[in-house]
N, C-alpha and C positions, 0 to 999 in steps of 0.2 A: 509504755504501760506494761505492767509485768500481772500477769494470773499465778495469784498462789490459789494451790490446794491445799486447806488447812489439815496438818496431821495431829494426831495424839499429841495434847502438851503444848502445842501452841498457842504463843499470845502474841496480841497486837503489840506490847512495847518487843518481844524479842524480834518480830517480822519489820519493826520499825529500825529496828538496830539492824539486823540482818541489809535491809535495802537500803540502807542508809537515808531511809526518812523520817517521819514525823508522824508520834501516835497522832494525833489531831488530823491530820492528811491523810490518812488509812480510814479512820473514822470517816468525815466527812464526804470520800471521797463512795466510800461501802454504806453510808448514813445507817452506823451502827447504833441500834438504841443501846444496846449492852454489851459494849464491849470485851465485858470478859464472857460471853455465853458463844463462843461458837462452834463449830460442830463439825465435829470430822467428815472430810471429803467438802465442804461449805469452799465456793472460791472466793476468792476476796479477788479485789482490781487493787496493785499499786502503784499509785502517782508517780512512776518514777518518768524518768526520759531512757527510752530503751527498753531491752527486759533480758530476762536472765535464760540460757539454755540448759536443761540436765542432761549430760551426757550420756546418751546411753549404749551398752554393750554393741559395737560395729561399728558405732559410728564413725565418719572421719569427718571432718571439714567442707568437705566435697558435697556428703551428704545431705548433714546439716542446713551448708547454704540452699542444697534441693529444698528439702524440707520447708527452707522457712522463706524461698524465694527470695534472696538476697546473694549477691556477689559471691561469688565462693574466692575469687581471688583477693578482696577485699579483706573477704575473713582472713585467709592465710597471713594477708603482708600484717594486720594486725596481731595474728599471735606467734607469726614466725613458725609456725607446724605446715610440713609438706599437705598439701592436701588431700591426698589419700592414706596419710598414715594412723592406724586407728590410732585413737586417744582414750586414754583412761575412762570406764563408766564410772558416773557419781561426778564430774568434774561440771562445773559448773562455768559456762560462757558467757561473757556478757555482748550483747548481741545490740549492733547500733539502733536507734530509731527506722523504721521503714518508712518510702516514701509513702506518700498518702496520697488515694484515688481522687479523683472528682465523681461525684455522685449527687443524687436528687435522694432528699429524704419526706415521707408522708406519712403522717399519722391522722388518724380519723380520732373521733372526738362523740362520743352518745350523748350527750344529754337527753336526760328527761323529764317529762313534766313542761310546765311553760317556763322554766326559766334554767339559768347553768349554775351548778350544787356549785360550792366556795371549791369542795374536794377538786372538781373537774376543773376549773378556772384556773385552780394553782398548779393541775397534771398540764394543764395547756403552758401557764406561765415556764416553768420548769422546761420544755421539752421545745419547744419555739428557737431559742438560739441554736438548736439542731435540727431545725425543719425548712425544706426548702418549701411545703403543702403543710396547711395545716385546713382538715376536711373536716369539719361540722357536721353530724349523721342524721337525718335527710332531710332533704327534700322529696317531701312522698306525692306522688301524681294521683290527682283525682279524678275521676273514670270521666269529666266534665273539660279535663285539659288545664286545669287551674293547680295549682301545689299549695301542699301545706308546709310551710316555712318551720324549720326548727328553732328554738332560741337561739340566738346570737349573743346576746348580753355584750362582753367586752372580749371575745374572741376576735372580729377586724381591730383592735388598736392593739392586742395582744402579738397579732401577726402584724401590724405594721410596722412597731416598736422593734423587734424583734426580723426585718425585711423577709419577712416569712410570706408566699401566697395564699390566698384562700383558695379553694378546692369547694366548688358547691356539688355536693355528690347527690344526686337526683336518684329514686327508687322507687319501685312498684309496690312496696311496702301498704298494707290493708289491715287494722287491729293485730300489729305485730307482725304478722305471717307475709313473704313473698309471695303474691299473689297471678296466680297461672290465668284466672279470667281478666284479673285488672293490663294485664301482659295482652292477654288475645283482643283488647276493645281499643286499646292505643296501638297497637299494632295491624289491628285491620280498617282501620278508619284516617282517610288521607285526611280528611280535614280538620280532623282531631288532633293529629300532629300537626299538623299548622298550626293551630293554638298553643297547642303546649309547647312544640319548638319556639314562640315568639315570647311567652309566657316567662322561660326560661331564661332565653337573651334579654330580657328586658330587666329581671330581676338581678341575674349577674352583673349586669352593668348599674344599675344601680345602686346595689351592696358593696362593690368593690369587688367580684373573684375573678381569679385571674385563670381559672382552668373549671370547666363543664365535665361533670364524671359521671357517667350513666353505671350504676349497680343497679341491672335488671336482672333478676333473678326467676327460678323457677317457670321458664318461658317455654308454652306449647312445643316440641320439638319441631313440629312441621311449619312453624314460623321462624326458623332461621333465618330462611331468604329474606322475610321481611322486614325480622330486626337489623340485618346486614342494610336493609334498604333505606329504613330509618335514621340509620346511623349515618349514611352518607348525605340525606339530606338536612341533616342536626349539624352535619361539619362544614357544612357549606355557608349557612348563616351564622355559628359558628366562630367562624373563620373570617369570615365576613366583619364580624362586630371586634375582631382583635385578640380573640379570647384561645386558648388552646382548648382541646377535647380528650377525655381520655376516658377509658372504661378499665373494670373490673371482672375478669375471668374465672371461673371455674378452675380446679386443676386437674387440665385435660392429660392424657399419655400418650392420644392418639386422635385423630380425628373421626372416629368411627366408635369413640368410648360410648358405652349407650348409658341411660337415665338422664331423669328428670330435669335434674341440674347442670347438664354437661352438652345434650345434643344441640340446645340454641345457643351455645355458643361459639361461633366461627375462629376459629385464630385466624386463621389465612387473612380473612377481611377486617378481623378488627386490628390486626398488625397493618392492612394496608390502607384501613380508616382511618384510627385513632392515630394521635400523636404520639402517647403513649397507653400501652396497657398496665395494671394493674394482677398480677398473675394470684388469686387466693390462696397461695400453699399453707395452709395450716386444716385445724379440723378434723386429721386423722386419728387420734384423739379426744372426742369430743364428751358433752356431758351426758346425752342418752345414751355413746355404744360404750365398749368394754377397755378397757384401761390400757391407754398406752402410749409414745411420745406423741405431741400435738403437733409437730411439725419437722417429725421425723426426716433426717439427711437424705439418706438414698431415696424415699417416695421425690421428696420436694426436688432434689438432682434431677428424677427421672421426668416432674413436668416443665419443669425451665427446658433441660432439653429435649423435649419436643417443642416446646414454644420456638425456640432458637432455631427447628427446621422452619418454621410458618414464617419468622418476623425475625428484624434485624435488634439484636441483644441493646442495639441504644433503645429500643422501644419495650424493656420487659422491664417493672421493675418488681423487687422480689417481694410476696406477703410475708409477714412475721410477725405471731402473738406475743403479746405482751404477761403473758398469765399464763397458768397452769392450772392443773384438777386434782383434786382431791375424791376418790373414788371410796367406798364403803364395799367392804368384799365379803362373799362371793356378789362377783357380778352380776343381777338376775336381769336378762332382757326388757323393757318395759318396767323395771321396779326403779328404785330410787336412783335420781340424776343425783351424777357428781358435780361437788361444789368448785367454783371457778376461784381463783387465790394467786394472788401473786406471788412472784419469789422471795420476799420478805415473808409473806407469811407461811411458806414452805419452809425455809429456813428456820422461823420461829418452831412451827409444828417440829421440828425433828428436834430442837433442844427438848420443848417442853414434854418429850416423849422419849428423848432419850435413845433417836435412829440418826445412825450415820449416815449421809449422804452417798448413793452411788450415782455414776455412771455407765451406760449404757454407750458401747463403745460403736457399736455398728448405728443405733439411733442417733446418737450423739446428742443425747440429753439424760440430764439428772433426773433421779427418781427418789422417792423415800419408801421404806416401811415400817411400819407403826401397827401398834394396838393402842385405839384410845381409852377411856377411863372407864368405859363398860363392856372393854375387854373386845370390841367390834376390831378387827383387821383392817387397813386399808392403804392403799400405795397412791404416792402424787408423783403423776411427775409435770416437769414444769422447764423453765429455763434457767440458763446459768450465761457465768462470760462466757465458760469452754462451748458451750451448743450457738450462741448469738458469735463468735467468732469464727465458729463453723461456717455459718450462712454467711457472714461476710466475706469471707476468703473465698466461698462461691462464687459471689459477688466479684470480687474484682479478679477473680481464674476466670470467668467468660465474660465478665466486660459487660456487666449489665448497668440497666439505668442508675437502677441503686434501690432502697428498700420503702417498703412501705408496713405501716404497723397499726394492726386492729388491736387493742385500740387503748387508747389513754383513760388513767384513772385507776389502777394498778401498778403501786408505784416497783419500778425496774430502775435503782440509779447507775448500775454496773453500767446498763443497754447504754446511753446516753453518753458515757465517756469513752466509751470502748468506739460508738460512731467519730467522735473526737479526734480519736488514736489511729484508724484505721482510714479516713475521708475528708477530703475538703468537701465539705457541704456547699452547693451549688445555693445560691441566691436569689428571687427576681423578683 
């Protein structure tokens, strides 16, 4: 699979000729509505087998193979160039297929209202032949120990068609909001938990899910201990009934990070709870604060490794948005939230306004700017292959579970083949 950078002048028949493939397979493959509208710095994915290196000033062979984590003696006997001898910049290599990881992949799934929009059904359809979890968003707990069930519709035959598991993700979730009191009455009530821990096992088993996910969020800090205690007793029955457990983390840096969101969440224990964790790295870009990558490299680097001090890298696996923002600037504190868009329609925004695509090279994600048609300023950034390639090469540099993604219904069809390119997708 090869990442072009679209420059000045480029078209899909010349970049089909170029890689020796197929306008139609470029198209389909980037689900181009208008194929001749694309827009500089825009990456296109091409279908090809392999992909292409640009050589540039120092390189040697040596390097390169650093670079891209493949054989450097390999490269050599194929081009016959010593391996430390520089090579021309501008030369262009073709670089074989990489082996492909094994990995767990998970996407959450929102519906709303009582039933699943056709849009959601068909991000599910679509995204399922690359999901080892496919999570239905929630199962909200009632202060009574009973849950309120989300629609299902034809999400189990979607994942069963498909040998994709269901993931019932369970939440303290209250008229939208994480709620810090619905957290404190399940949590200080043993006998509460007894209900709703059997509540739970008894509806997983009879739905079909094959893994239990606790997203509790915004939890009293001084109940740590007790959510830790919770959760041991959640695993035990559980575990019991055949079922795996996993939860959903904060993105901590340290164990001592203070707020609201952060102190009740243990890693040490729920690394030596849960089967696996869910680590939330996204968010640092969000739609109330001030504009900027949503799941910027170096933050997300810095809470994987801390996790990786608390818990073994088979047990993390990595958050990743599927969307981006659209901001209206100047930024005013508390004034207008930016609007949430996916890379498609990032894309579209920068033709129909006539802004070139950048990158941010230390974030490692695409941005635009723009004035729109009353003359307002405003910057999106969002994702691309080059930033979703980032995070997986994180991925398989420390050996993690593998990725998980908030959330479907935003269509990304780069993300989904570049998983292809990059993983064997684990099954169960």
């Amino acid at each position: 699979m090869q990442i072009h950078i679209v420059e000045k002048g480029d078209t899909v028949y010349e970049l089909a000729q170029f890689y020796n493939t197929t306008v139609s397979d470029i198209i389909r493959a980037n689900k181009l509505e208008n194929p001749s509208q694309l827009v500089v710095g825009q990456t296109l994915v091409i279908p090809i087998i392999g992909s292409f290196y640009t050589v540039q000033p120092g390189d040697t062979l040596f390097t390169i193979a650093e670079k891209l984590e493949i054989n450097s003696n390999e490269l050599a006997k194929m081009y016959r160039i010593p391996l430390n001898k520089p090579i021309y910049p501008g030369l262009e290599l073709y670089i074989p297929p990489r082996p492909r990881t094994a990995a767990e992949i998970n996407a959450y799934v929102e519906p709303f209202g009582d039933t699943v929009s056709p849009r959601l059904e068909r991000a599910a359809r679509e995204a399922a032949p690359y999901l080892t979890y496919l999570a239905p968003f929630s199962y909200k707990i009632n202060r009574d120990g009973t849950l309120n069930a989300p629609p299902l519709d034809n999400f189990k035959f979607i994942a069963e068609i498909n040998n994709a598991a269901l993931m019932m993700v369970i939440t303290n979730l209250e008229e939208g909001q994480f709620s810090r009191e619905l957290g404190r009455i399940i949590l200080t009530d043993e006998e509460l938990q007894e209900k709703l821990i059997n509540n739970i096992v008894e509806t997983a088993k009879q739905v079909g899910f094959s893994d239990v996910h606790f997203d509790l969020e915004f939890l009293p800090p001084e109940l740590k201990g007790a959510y830790n205690e919770f959760l041991r007793k959640a695993k035990r029955q559980i575990s019991d009934a055949g079922l795996l457990m996993s939860t959903a983390l904060a993105p901590k840096t340290s164990a001592e990070q203070a707020g609201a969101w952060y102190e009740a969440h243990d890693y040490a224990a729920h690394g030596e709870i849960a089967d696996f964790v869910v680590l939330m790295t996204y968010e640092w870009g969000y739609s109330g604060g001030p504009p900027r990558a949503v799941s910027p490299l170096p933050e997300v680097t810095e809470v994987v490794k801390y996790a990786l001090s608390e818990m073994p890298a088979n047990k993390i696996m990595l958050g990743q948005n599927l969307y981006g923002y659209d901001w209206t600037l100047p930024f005013v504190p508390g004034g207008e939230f930016a609007e949430a868009i996916s890379p498609q329609e990032a894309i579209r925004r920068a033709y129909e306004f006539n802004a070139a695509i950048q990158y941010d090279d230390v974030s490692q994600a695409p941005f635009i700017e723009y004035f729109d048609d009353d003359g307002k300023e405003h910057i999106i950034w969002f994702e691309d292959a080059r930033s979703i390639q980032a995070k997986f090469d994180l991925v398989k540099e420390l050996d993690l579970r593998g990725v998980s993604y908030w959330k479907l219904g935003l269509p990304f069809p780069q993300n989904w083949l570049l998983i292809e390119d990059n993983f064997n997708v684990i099954k169960r």
